[in-house]
N, C-alpha and C positions, 0 to 999 in steps of 0.2 A: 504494500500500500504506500504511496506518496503522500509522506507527510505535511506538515502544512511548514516546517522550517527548507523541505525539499522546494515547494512553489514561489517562499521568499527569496530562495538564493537564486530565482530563475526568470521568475516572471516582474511585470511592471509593475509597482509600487503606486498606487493612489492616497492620498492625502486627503483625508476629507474638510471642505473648507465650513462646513455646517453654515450656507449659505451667506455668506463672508467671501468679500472681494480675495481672490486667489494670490493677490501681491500681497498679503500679510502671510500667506506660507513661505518658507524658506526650505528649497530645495534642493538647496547646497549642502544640506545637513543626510540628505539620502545617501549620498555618498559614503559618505563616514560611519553612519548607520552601518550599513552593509558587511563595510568591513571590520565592525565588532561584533554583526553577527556572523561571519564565517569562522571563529575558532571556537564558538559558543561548543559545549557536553550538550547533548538534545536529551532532554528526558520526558517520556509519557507518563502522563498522572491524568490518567481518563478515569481508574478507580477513584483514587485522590480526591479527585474532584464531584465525582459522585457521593462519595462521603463526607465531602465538605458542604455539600449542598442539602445534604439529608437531616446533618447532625449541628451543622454551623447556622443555618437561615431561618427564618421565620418567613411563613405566606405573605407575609405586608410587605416585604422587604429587607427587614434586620437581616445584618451578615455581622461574622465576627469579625474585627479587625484583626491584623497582625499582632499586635499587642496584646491580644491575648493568648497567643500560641507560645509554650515556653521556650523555644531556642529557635533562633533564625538565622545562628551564624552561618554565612555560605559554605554548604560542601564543597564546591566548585567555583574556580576562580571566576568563570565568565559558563552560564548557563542559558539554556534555552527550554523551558518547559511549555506544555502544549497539552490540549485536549479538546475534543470535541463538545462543543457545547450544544444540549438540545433543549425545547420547547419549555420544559420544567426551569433547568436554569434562566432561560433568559424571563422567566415571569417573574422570579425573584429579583433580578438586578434594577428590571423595568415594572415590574407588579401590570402584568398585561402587556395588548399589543403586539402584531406580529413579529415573530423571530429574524430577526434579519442576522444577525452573527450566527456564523455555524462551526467553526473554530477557532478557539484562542491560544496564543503565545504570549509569556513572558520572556522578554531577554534581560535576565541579570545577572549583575555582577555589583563587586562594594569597592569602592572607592574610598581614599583618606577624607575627611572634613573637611582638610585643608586646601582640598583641589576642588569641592562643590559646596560653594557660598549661599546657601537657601535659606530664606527666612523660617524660623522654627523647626529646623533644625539645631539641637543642642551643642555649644562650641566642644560639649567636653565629652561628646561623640567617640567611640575610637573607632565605627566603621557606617561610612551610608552605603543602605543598598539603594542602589543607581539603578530603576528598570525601563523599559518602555514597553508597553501592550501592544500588540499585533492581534488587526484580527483578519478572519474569511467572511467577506459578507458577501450573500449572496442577489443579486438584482434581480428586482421582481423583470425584468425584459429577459431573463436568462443570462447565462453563466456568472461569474465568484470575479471581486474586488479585495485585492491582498493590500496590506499596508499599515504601518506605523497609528493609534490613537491615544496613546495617555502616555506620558510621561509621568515616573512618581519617583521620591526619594521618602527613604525611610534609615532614620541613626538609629544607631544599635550600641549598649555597651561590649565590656568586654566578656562578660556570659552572653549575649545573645540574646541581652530584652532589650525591647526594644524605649526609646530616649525621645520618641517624638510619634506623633500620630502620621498616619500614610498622609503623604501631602504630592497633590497630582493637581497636573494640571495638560489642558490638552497640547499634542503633541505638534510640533512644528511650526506655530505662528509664530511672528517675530518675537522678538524680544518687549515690545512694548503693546502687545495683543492686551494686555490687560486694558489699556486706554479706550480700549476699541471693542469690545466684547463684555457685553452685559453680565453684570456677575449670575444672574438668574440663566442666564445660557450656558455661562463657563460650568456651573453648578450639574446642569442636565447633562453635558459633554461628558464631564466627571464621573456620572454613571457606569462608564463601560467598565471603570478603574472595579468593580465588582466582579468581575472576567479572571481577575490577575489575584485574587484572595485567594483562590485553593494554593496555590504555591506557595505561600508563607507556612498554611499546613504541609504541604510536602515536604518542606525544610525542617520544619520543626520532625517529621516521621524518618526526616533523614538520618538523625541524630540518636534515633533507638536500637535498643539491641536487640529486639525482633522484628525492627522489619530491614529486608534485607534488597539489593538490586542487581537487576538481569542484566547481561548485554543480548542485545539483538544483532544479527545481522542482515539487513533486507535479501531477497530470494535474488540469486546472481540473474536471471534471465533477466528481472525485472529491473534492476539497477543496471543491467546491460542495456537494457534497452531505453531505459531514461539517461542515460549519458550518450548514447547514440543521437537523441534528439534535443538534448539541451549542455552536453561537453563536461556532465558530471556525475559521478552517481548518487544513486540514493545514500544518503547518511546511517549511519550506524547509530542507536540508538539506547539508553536506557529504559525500565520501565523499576516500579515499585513493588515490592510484593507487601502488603500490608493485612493479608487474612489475620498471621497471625497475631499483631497487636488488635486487631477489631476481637477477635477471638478473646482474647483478655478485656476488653472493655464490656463487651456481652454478658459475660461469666461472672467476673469481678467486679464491675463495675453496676451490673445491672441497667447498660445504658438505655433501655427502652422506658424502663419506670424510673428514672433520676436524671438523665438527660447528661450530656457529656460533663462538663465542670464538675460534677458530684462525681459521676463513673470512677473515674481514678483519677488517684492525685499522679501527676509526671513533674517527678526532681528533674531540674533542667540541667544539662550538661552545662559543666562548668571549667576551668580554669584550678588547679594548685600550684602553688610555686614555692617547692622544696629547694630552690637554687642558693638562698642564704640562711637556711638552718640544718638541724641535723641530717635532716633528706627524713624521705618518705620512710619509716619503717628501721629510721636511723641509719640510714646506709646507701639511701640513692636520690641524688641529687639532681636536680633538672624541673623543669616545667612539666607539669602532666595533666591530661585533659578524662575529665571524669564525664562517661557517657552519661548521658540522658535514660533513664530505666524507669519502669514500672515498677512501685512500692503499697505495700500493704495490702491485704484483704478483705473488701469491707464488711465480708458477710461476717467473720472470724474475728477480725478486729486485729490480727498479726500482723506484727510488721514485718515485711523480708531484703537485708539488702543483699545486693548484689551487683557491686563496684566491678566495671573492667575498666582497666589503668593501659593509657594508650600514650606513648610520646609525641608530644606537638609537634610539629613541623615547623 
């Protein structure tokens, strides 16, 4: 199957001007775009996303922010995550209305504080995630319109909570689009930014010790034959396996009658740093990064830990 980071590295990028003169986009910025998406990790979070949608939303619209997911440090220096969105999803982000997105991507990556100057973003940040939302919209005249819509930055400390609320705004108008775009429209634009919340979940499931990631790699005929007709193959891919932690939240958690935040508490992965005392365990010295796990039982009332000790990079 051809993904939807396959039809961005290939096909023509439209801009949506949301009925706004076309000389306030800047499409000098496509360029550049481009080439921070070609070294992006591609990962599908099509489950992900479905259980972000089930367990995260309410029918009115309510989604959970980032901020409430415990670890969002990025796995991956520069990512690309992606899923299909259907009819259900988009009733929540737009509560009604026809579906017009039919796939979304996040491209991100985190950048110092020091290289992206945003208003409310916290100075004492130690990492912003940098994103921009891609989506597939489809034209009621027939065939799909690929392209760049939200840009958003979210600070993070150095466990992985987050320092500032998602702050987005839409993608590609100039720099002084604020002067010229109604806050009541930039507001409704900002909508789509509800596309690009299962991925702060995926990140946060990134960081657990049961769930775990697949590589793919697309069928050769098929990747033969799309670099025959566009000069590249289909991308290689990851995907998420998360039955097992849904498995622990069902059981343990009882998430159908308590609802996810009661289910189970998750210790967030954190940060030690044995580098100026005895060391860990009196004997080993270094930075060590303590995963994210599942603790307690709440039908039992036990507590259980279960530390695995990994060296930072």
């Amino acid at each position: 199957m051809v993904r939807l980071y396959d039809r961005l590295m290939v096909e023509r990028w439209v801009v949506d001007s949301y009925g706004y003169p076309e000389s306030l986009l800047t499409d000098p910025r496509l360029a550049s775009l481009r080439k921070d998406l070609s070294p992006a990790t591609v990962v599908l979070i099509d489950n992900v996303a479905q259980y972000y949608f089930a367990h995260h939303t309410t029918p009115k619209g309510g989604m959970d922010p980032p901020e409430t997911f415990p670890q969002l440090s990025p796995p991956f220096p520069c990512a690309f995550y992606e899923y299909n969105v259907d009819l259900a999803m988009w009733n929540v982000v737009f509560t009604g209305g026809p579906g017009r997105c039919v796939r979304a991507g996040l491209l991100l990556h985190a950048v110092s504080p020091d290289l992206v100057r945003i208003r409310g973003i916290e100075a004492w940040s130690h990492l912003v995630l940098a994103g921009v939302l891609f989506i597939q919209v489809r034209r009621p005249t027939g065939g799909d319109t690929y392209g760049p819509a939200i840009a958003m930055f979210l600070g993070i400390d150095r466990d992985g909570q987050a320092t500032s609320p998602l702050l987005t705004q839409p993608w590609g108008f100039r720099d002084r689009w604020m002067e010229v775009v109604p806050e009541h429209d930039v507001r409704a634009i900002c909508r789509l930014a509800g596309f690009a919340l299962p991925v702060f979940l995926a990140q946060s499931f990134l960081h657990c010790r049961n769930v775990s990631t697949q590589q793919h790699v697309p069928p050769p005929k098929l990747s033969k034959a799309f670099n025959r007709r566009h000069g590249r193959p289909l991308v290689q891919f990851k995907t998420l396996a998360i039955e097992p932690m849904k498995e622990v939240l069902r059981k343990q958690g009882r998430i159908e009658q308590n609802g996810l935040p009661k289910a189970l508490h998750l210790c967030r992965g954190h940060f030690k740093d044995y580098r100026n005392s005895a060391g860990l365990f009196g004997k080993h010295k270094g930075l060590f990064w303590w995963d994210m796990h599942a603790r307690g039982d709440l039908e039992h009332g036990a507590v259980v830990k279960d530390y695995a000790i990994k060296l930072a990079n």
